[in-house]
Every structure is written in C-alpha cells, then in structure tokens.
VEXVEX-616556 format. One record per residue (C-alpha): residue in three letters; x negated, y, z. Coordinates in steps of 0.5 Angstrom, whole numbers, plus 500, padded with zeros to 3 digits. Each point is the difference from the previous one (the first is absolute). Last residue first. Example, Ala and Ser with C-alpha at 12.3 -4.5 7.8 and 13.67 -1.06 7.14 Angstrom:
residues 2
Ser473498514
Ala502493502
***
This chain:
residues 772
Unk195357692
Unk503501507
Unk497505505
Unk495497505
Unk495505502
Unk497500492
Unk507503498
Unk498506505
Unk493501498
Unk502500493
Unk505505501
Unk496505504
Unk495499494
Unk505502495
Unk503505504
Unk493503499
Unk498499493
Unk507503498
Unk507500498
Unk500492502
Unk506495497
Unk502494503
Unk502494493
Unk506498499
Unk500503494
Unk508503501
Unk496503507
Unk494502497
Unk504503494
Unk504504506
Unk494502505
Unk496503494
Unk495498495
Unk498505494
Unk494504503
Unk497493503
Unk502495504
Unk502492502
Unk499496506
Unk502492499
Unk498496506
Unk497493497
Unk502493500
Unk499499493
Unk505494497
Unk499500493
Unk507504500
Unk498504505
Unk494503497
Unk504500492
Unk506504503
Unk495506505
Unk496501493
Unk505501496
Unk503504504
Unk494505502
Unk500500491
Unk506502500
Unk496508503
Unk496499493
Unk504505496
Unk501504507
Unk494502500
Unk495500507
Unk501492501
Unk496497506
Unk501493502
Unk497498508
Unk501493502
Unk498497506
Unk498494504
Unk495499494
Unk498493497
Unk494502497
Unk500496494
Unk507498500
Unk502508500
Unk495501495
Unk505495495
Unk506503501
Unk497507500
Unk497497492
Unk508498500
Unk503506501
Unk495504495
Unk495505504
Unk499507496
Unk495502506
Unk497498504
Unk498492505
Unk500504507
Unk498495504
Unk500503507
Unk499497507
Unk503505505
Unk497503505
Unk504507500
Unk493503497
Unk502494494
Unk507502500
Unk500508499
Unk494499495
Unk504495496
Unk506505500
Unk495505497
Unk499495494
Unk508499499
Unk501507499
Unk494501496
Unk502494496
Unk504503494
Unk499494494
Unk507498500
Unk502496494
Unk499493505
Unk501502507
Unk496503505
Unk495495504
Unk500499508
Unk498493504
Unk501501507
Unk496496506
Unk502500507
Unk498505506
Unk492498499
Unk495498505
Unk495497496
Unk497493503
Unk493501498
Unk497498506
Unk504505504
Unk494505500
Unk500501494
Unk508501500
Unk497506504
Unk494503495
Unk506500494
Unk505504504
Unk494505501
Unk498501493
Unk507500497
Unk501506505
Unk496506496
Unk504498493
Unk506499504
Unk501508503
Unk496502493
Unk505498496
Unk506501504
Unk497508501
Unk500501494
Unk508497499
Unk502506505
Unk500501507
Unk505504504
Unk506498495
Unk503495505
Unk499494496
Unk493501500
Unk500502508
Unk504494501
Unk496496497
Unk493503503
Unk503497507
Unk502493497
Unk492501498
Unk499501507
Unk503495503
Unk496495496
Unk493502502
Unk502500507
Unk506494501
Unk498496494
Unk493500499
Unk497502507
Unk505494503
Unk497496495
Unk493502500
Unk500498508
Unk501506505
Unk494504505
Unk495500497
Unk502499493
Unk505507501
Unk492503500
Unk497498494
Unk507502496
Unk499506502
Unk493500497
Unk503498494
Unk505505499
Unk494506502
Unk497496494
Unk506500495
Unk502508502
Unk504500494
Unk505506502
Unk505495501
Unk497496503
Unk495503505
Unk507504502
Unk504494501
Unk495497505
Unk499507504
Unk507500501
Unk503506497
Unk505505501
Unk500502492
Unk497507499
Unk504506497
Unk494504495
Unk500505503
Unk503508498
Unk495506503
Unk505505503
Unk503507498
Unk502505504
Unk495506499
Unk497498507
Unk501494499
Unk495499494
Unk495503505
Unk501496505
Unk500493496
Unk493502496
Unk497502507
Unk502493502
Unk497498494
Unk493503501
Unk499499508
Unk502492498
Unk495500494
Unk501493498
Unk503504495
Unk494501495
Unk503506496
Unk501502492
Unk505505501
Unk506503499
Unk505506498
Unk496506504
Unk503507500
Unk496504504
Unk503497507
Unk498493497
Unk493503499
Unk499502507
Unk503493503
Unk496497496
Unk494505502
Unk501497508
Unk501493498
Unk494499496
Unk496504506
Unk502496505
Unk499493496
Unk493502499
Unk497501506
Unk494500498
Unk497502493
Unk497497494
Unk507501495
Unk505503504
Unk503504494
Unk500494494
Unk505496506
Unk505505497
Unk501498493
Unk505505498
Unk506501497
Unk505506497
Unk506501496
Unk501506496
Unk506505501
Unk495506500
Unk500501506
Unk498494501
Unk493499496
Unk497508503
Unk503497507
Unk495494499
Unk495504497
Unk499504506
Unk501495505
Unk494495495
Unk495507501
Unk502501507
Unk496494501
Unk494503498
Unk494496499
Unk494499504
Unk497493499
Unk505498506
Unk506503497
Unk501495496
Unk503501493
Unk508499499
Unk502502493
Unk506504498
Unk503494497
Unk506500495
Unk506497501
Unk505497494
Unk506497498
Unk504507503
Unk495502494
Unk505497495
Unk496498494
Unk501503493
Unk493498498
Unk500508499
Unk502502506
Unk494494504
Unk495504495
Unk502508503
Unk501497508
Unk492498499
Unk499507498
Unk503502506
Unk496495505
Unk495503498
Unk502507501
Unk503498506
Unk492497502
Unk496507497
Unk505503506
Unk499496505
Unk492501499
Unk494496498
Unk503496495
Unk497493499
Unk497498494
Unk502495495
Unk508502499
Unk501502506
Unk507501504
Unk501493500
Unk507496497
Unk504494504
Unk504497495
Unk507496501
Unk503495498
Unk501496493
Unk497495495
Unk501503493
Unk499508503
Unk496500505
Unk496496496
Unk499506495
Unk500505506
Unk495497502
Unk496500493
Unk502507499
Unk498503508
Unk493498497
Unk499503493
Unk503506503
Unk496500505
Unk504500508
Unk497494502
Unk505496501
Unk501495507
Unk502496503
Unk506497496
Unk506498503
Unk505494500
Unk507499497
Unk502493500
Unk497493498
Unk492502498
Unk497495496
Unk499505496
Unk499505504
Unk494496502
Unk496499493
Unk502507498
Unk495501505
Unk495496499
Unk500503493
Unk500507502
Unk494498505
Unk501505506
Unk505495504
Unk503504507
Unk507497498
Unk505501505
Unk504494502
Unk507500503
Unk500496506
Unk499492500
Unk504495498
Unk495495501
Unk500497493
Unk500507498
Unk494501502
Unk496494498
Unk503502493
Unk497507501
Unk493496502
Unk501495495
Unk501506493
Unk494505504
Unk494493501
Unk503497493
Unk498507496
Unk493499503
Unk495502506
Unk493502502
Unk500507495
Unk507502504
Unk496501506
Unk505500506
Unk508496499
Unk503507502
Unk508498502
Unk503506503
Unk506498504
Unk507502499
Unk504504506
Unk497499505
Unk503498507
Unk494496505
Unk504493498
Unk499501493
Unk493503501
Unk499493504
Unk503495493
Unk496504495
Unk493499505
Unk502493500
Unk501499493
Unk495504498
Unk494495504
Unk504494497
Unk499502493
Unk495494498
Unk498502493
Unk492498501
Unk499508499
Unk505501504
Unk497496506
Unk493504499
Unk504507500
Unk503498507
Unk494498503
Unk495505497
Unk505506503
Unk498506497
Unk504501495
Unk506495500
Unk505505501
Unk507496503
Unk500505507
Unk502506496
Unk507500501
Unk505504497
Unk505505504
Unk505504497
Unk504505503
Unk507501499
Unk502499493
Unk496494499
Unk506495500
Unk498492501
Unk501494496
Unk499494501
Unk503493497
Unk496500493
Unk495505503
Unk502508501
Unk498507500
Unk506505500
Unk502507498
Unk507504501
Unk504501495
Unk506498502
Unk505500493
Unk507503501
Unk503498494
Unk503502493
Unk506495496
Unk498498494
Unk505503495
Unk507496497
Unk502496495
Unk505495502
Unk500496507
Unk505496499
Unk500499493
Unk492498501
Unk502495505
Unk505497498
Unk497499494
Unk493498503
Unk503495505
Unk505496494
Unk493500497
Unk498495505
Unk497501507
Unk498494504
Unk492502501
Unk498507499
Unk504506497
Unk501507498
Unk499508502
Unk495504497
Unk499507503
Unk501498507
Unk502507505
Unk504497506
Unk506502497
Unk497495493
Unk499495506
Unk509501502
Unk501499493
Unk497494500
Unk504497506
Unk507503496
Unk498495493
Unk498494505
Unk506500503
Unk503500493
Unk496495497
Unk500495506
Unk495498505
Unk501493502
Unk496497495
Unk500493497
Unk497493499
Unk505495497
Unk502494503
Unk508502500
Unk497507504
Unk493499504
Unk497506502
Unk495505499
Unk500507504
Unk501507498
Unk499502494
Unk493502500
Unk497508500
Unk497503495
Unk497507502
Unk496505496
Unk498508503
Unk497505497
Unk494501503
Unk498505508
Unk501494503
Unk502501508
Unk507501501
Unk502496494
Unk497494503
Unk503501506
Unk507500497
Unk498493496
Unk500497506
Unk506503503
Unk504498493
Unk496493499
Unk504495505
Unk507503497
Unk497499493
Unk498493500
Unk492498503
Unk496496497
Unk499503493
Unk498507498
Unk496507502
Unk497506497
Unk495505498
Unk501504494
Unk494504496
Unk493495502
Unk493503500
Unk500500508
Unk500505505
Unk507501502
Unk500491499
Unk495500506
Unk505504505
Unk506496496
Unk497494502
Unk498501507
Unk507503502
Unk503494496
Unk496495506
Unk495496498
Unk501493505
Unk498496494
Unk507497500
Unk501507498
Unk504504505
Unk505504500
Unk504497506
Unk505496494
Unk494497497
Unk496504495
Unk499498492
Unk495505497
Unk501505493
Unk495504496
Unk503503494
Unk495503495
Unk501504493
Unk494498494
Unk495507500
Unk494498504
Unk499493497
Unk497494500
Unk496503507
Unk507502502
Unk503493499
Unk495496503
Unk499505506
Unk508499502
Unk498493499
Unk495499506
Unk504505504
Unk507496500
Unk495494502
Unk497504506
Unk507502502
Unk502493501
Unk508498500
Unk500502493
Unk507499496
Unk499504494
Unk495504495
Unk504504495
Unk496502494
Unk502505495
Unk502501492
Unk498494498
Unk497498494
Unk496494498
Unk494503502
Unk502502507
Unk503494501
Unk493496498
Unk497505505
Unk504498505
Unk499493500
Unk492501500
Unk500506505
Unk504495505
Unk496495501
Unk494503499
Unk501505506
Unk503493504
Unk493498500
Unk497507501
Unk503499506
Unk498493502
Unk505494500
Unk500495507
Unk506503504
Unk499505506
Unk494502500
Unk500501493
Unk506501496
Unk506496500
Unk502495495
Unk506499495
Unk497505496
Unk505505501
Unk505504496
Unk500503493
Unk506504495
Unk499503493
Unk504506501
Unk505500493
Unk503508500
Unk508500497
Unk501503492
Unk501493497
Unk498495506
Unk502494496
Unk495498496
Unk494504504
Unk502495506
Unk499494496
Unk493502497
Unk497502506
Unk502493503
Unk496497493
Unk494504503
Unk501497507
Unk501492498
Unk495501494
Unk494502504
Unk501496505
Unk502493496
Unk494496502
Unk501502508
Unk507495500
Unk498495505
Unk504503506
Unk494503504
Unk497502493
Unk505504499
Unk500504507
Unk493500499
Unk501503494
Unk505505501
Unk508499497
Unk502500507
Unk505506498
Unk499500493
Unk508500498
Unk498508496
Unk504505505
Unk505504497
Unk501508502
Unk505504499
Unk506494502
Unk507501498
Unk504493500
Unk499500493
Unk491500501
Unk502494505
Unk504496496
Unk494501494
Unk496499505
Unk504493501
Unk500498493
Unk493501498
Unk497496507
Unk505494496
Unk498503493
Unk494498502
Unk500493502
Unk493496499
Unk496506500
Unk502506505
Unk504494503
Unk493498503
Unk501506505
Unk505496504
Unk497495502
Unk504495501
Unk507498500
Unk505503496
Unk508499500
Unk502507501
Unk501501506
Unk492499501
Unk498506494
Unk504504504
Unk497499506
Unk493500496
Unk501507497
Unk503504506
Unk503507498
Unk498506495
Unk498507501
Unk505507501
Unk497505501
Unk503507503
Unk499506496
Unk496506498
Unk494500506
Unk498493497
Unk501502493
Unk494506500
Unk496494504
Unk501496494
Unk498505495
Unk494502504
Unk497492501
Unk501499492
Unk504495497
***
C-alpha cells in the first residue's frame, strides 16, 4: 500500500488493528517462543489471525514481534530467521483477504549505548536486515511496538525509511502510568520528535490498561501533530483455576476504546491479554465512524531523551562549549576525553540556558568518533538540549544521529546548495535550523540581509519546512573594528515584521573591546525590543542575563529553568558523574571518620537518597546509570581500606526465567542494588529453574531476585520458587517484572517488587532480620 493511500484511509475511519499474539498463543497451550510457530505450527498462527480478521480488524500484524536476530539468537533460533519472518508474511497474507498485513518489530532486547552495551549503528543493522526481508515478502506497512528507549525506537525508524520512503510507518513506545518511559522520555518528548520524523502514525502500547493509558494518551494527542495509534493491555494477569488470565473484559475494554477514539486514535486495538472476543466487541461497539479532530499545541521545543525546554519565549544557548582557542580543551577532545564539556554543559545549565552550543574546534584534528562519543557523553549526563555548531556535514550528521531528542543545527548558509544539505538532515533527524543572512559574503545593509533571508525562506517553502522550525541570523560583528550595530537592529526588525524568527551570536559584537558584559547587555536588550527570538551568549555574563530577565519582564514572559534538585554536594558529584570531586570528598570524610562509617553512613545514605529521587520520577534511568557508575569507584577505595573485607548489605542472586529473554529490567534492578551496596550475581537470562538451583549452591546468595516480563514465562517464578525450596534452599524469594503482581506473588509464595527501587528497600528490610 502506498503512503498516500493509507493517510486518505486514516482521515476517513476509525481502524481496527488486532490483539495480543503471545497471550494468545499462552491460553492456548504453547510454550515457547512464539514466532517459532511461524514454521513448526502455522496453522496455529493461521487460526488465530483468521479469528482476529473475523472479529473485525483492518490491519493484521504478521507474528514477527521478536522475530529480530538478536532476539533469535538469544533463544538459539537464529539459523530460522529469514524463514520465520517471510513464512509470517505468507500466514498473514492467506487470511487477510482484503484487510492491510503490518509486518511488526520491537526491541532488540538490549539498550542502546550509554545506558546498555549495543551501538546504534548496531541496533540500526539489526532492525534494516528484519525489515527488509518484510518488506520484500510483502507487507503493506511496518508497526514498530513496545520501545522503552527513544534512541532504539530512532534506530529503526531510519531502517525502515532508508529501505523505503514509500512503505506506511507506525512508531509506537511503552510508558508507565506518569507518562514516562522507563528511559525517563516523557510523551511530550516523543511526540515532539516523532512531529518531525518520517513516520505516518505515533502510538502507545502494553503496560498500562486502558483506564491507566486514557490520561496519558490524552497528553499525547495535545502534542502530536500525527495520526494517532494505541493498544493498551487487558488489565493485569492473574491466577484463575491454575491458569494465566486478565481482568479486562471484552465489553469494558470495547467502551475504554471508544473513549481513545473520543480523544482523537485513528487506529485502535490491543496488546497483551486482548483475544479476538476483545476485537469483536470492540469493533461492533465502536462501529464506523471518522477520526475525531484535536487541538494540538503548537509550541516549539528542544529536548534530550529526559529534557525538554519550550522556545517560544526567549532562547538562550550557550556559547561557552567552542574549543576554538582553547589549546587545553581541544587538546583533551583530540584525546576523546570529554570532561571539559561536560563541566561547561553542567555550569550553563545551572546559569539558565536553554541548549548548549557544542563547537569541538578544528574539525580537520578530529574524526566521526570524536562527534558521535561527545553526544553520547552528553546524554549520559542528562545534560541540556544540544545545538549542534559542527561545519562538516558528515560530522554533523554523525552527532544528529547519535542525537536522542530534537536538537538544533547552527547553523546554514543561505545558498542554496547549503541550506538544502541542512535542511536534508533536518529532515531525517529532526530539530531546528539556524539560517544566516549570507550566503558567502556578508551584505553591507539591513536591507540586503532581509533580501537574503528572503531567498532563504523561498528554498525552506519549497522543501515544505515549517518556518516556525526556523530562525535566521542577521549577523552580529564587532563593533570595535567599526561596524554598525544599527545594521543587526535594522534586520532584526526587518526579519520580525515579517513574521520570521531571528538569533543572534552576541558575543560576535564585544570582540577585542573592555567592558564587555555591559555592552552585550545594553544591545540585547536593543535587539530583544526589535523583536529578537534568541542568542548564542555566555551566561556567566551576570550584568547580560539580568538584563535578559528585565527585558523579557517587561513584556510579561520569563526565562524557564531547569528545576534543581536540593542537593547536597555529595549527591550532586554523583549523579552528575563528578567522580574526582567525589573522591575528593571521600579524602576528607577519612579524616574524620573510619572507611566503614564513610561506606555505609555517608556514601550510603546518599544512594538511599538517589533511590528515592528515582522512584519519585525526579531523576531517570541515565541518571541511575551514571550516579553508580561515578560511586563504584569510591566505594571500591573504602572496602580497600578495610583489608579486603567488602562491605556489603547482603548477596543477591537475580536471573530471568527460562523462555524469557527480557532483561533490561532486571539489568536496572542490578544497577539499584549494587549502588545500594549489595552483592550482586546477576546470572542472565533465559535461566532454567534447575541451572538457578545450581547458581544458587555456587553462590550462596541471601536472595533471590526472579524477573518475568511476558506472561508465557511468568510460571516459570513457580517453578523456580517450588524446586529452590524442595531442595531445601534457604533464600528470600522476590519476584518482578511487566507480568508479576501482588496476587501472583501471593499465590507463588514469593514477595513481589514493582520496581528497582522497592526492590532495594525490600532487600534491605529482609536482610535486617525478615524470616526466609
């Protein structure tokens, strides 16, 4: 199907996709991997889409879901991965007589560098090779479904588009019920990207029921500017005569959709518990009927994975990330040590911008790995949205690439065959450009700029790009070799007036000359009165940014920071990855107090504290990841100190159980712990009851930590729990993951864990004297 016929079907009815694969497949007596089926079982998977396409759906995903070669490999099934993807396509297309065939992919299991071990162009590679054999077999469109990671979700939205422009795209992630991903992406950051990326439909499914997903979906449909998709989970699982089932029933499921289709879906169906008898009710409750308009907030953003900032009121990027000029800092680039741009990110933050500027100095010194690790550093710190000051086009894509949210690119010639090549990476990537007034040589008047900038706007209508996507650069030179600021103010006015946004690099206008704060000050505060939208600043500048703050009071707005978490100095140092500052502190704790005392009362206390903060939703999974990374390394100085005697709370033995390959969940469990000060053996995945027996006598662990994210492996924690205690395995039980909760806990006889955090407290509160 091509892309234009399918939009003209999303603007005429409401569409009807299918329900869950692997819960179905579960009730009905298989155990396994699910996509195998495609091969040893296919009237199996034929019966049920047969099913499904009776029970009213438009479009039937193919049973490909981890059907991906890492995915495959993990469960010793990567020698059938061509044959298991395109025999899927052949199942579907058997069945779906006149109804659409979506071949449907998810994650790769693993996060994506710096929070898991896999590259992008890795992920990338992964996701191209599946999508291309679904393509080739047949498919009318690509659904990709359950991400938690925003950077993962991009990796394959470019595989897809860079095998075809043509094949319809929905992209879909998982939130939990404060809308956010586990990730810490918020929907506002999703749909704000996804606005600008090559996709046709951006959606949401699992995790939540649709009670849970209604308000969250409702923010998604303020801020997304795409048709709408949602596939919500049928309720919770629960034990019922020795049998997985969910609590969402047919009918209550049929009227919470119609409620999503109130809210402006254009595609409506289910995820995890939801049978054909959810679909059919489903789509005889809802009926045919036309997509409901929205109101959709049209204000422009910058953001990070976990950061995101409106520019509409005034945008302030700083300058003080440029290598040029600084030997010591280029010099520590070159050597790819990233610390210097770190700190300056952390300080502009604090200061009040809005984005960073990141120029890494003479390009010609460096390579594509210097500009793909420093945005890689960067995310790994949370830091502010990035504006990317990079000349090479190669470099530059490099960065965007890397990129994990909407950045900005500073900034275009406005040639033609310059503006084209930025406004191409725009484009794929997304964000927003910075255009100059100029197009080799500088114009000598106010008026010559506009006329530039006019042209510019010209080349930006023809590649359909929104100009409120865009400011344009008047040009900002110094005054001391005797140029005329009344220029720049006259093509700021020139710019506004006609409803153009404008920015400028204010430092250019102090250059060589004293005073040179007050002189900044003074003509941004000009420029803003001419109409002024942003500038490229150093905000240590204290005189620059209080004028910045009058002048924006004066017209009623206000500069919006980034709230600061009241900090001590020692929680600051870790979750922003200061390990020296950290150690340095640690010195001095020493002098006064013994390594045990600095371990566990100081050190300690502090990760409780970040505990808290992470399962309070102030900081996110990067901020887990650094916080014990950075502390690692302090805690490991003090047990030396103790002559080798670690001080650890206990020893904890985790695994996720057999048929279940998920561990991304477990792996941030094991992070929460070990900065907890526990002992962690963390054994994998797919992990067989009688193998956990075994490790279990290895290690001998206090506790056991079982995850089961699908509910096809959650009777695994049983079997696990059965066996340990039947051989006598002294050893708290704690079980988690998407398909525990507190009454299959309860009927395991194992305690239940929501999360990484109520994991930790728990593990501290058996080890303080709990019965086993």
């Amino acid at each position: 199907m091509r892309r234009d016929e399918f939009t003209k079907l999303l603007n005429e009815k409401v569409i009807f996709l299918d329900g869950a694969y692997g819960t179905e497949f579960f009730k009905r007596g298989f155990r396994g991997v699910i996509e195998l089926l495609n091969i040893t079982a296919p009237n199996t998977v034929r019966d049920l889409q047969k099913e499904y396409i009776k029970a009213g759906s438009n479009i039937l995903l193919t049973n490909t879901f981890s059907a991906n070669r890492s995915k495959l490999r993990a469960h010793g099934a990567e020698d059938d991965f061509e044959k298991i993807n395109r025999k899927a396509v052949e199942i579907a297309r058997s069945v779906c007589g006149n109804q659409l065939v979506f071949g449907d992919i998810s994650s790769t299991g693993n996060l994506i560098k710096p929070l898991g071990p896999i590259g992008f162009d890795e992920a990338y590679e992964i996701f191209k090779e599946q999508v291309s054999i679904l393509i080739d077999a047949g498919v009318d469109g690509i659904i990709i479904e359950t991400m938690i990671d925003l950077k993962e979700l991009k990796a394959a939205i470019l595989a897809v588009r860079d095998l075809s422009t043509e094949i319809p795209l929905i992209a879909h992630m998982t939130f939990e019920e404060d809308g956010k991903s586990v990730t810490g992406t918020s929907v506002e950051i999703f749909a704000t990207l996804m606005n600008d990326l090559d996709v046709d439909v951006v959606g949401m499914n699992c995790t939540l029921e649709p009670k849970q997903m209604l308000s969250v979906f409702s923010r998604l449909a303020k801020y997304c500017k795409k048709p709408l998709s949602v596939e919500p989970n049928a309720g919770k699982p629960f034990l019922e005569n020795g049998k997985v089932v969910y609590r969402t029933k047919p009918e209550e499921f049929a009227i919470y959709m119609a409620d999503f289709v109130e809210l402006g879906a254009n595609i409506v169906g289910g995820c995890c518990g939801t049978g054909p008898e959810h679909i059919e009710v489903m789509t005889k409750y809802i009926g045919e009927q036309r997509p409901r308009k929205r109101e959709i907030i049209s204000t422009q953003y910058l953001s990070t994975r976990t950061i995101i900032k409106p520019v509409d009121t005034f945008l302030v990027i700083g300058e003080r990330i440029n290598a040029s000029g600084k030997k010591k800092l280029q010099a520590n680039i070159q050597q790819m040590d990233f610390s210097g741009v770190i700190t300056l990110a952390q300080e502009q933050e604090r200061e009040g911008c809005t984005a960073i500027d990141v120029n890494l100095g003479i390009e010609k010194l460096l390579n594509e790995d210097h500009f793909r690790q420093v945005i890689i550093e960067l995310d790994k710190h949370s830091c502010l949205p990035v504006s990317f000051d990079v000349q090479n086009a190669n470099f530059l894509e490099t960065a965007m690439r890397e990129y994990v949210g909407r950045g900005l690119i500073n900034s275009a010639f406005s040639r033609r065959e310059h503006l084209i090549e930025r406004i191409d990476l725009m484009k794929k990537y997304g964000g927003i450009l910075m255009v100059l007034a100029m197009k080799s040589d500088i114009p000598k008047t106010a008026q010559e700029r506009f006329e530039v900038v006019l042209d510019a706007v010209k080349i930006l209508e023809e590649n359909s790009v929104d100009l409120e996507r865009v400011y344009f650069d008047p040009l900002v030179l110094p005054v001391g070799a005797k140029n005329d600021y009344h220029v720049t103010l006259e093509t700021i006015k020139l710019i506004s007036q006609a409803g153009l946004k404008s920015s400028i690099g204010l430092s250019n206008l102090s250059f060589g000359m004293p005073s040179r704060e007050n002189i900044n000050a003074a003509f941004l505060t000009l420029a803003i009165e001419n109409g002024l939208n942003a500038a490229i600043l150093n905000s240590k500048e204290t005189i620059t940014m209080s004028a910045l703050q009058g002048i924006l009071a004066l017209k009623g707005k206000g500069l919006i920071r980034t709230e600061e978490i009241n900090e001590d100095p020692l929680l600051g140092y870790i979750i922003k990855g200061q390990k020296e500052s950290l150690m340095s502190a640690v010195q001095e704790f020493l002098k006064s107090h013994d390594p045990l005392y600095v371990s566990q009362q100081i050190l300690g206390k502090v990760m409780e504290q970040i505990g808290v903060l992470y399962a309070t939703g102030k900081i996110y999974l990067p901020h887990l990841v650094l916080a014990a990374e950075t502390v690692q390394p302090a805690f490991d100085h003090l047990n030396g100190l103790l002559k080798g005697s670690q001080v650890k709370e206990g020893k904890v033995l985790l695994a996720t159980v057999q048929g279940d390959i998920h561990d991304i969940g477990k792996k941030i469990v094991a992070t929460v712990l070990r900065s907890g000060g526990f002992e962690v053996y963390d054994v994998g995945k797919d992990i067989s009851a009688a193998t956990i027996l075994q490790e279990c006598k290895k290690y001998k662990p206090d506790i056991v930590g079982l995850s089961a994210m699908m509910t096809t492996t959650v009777g695994q924690v049983k079997e696990v729990a059965d066996l340990l205690r039947s051989h006598g395995v002294n050893v708290f039980l704690i079980a988690g993951g998407a398909s525990m909760n507190q009454q299959l806990a309860d009927q395991f006889n194992v305690l239940y864990a929501k999360d990484a955090v109520q994991a930790l407290e728990l593990c501290k509160k058996l080890m303080k004297g709990g019965e086993r």
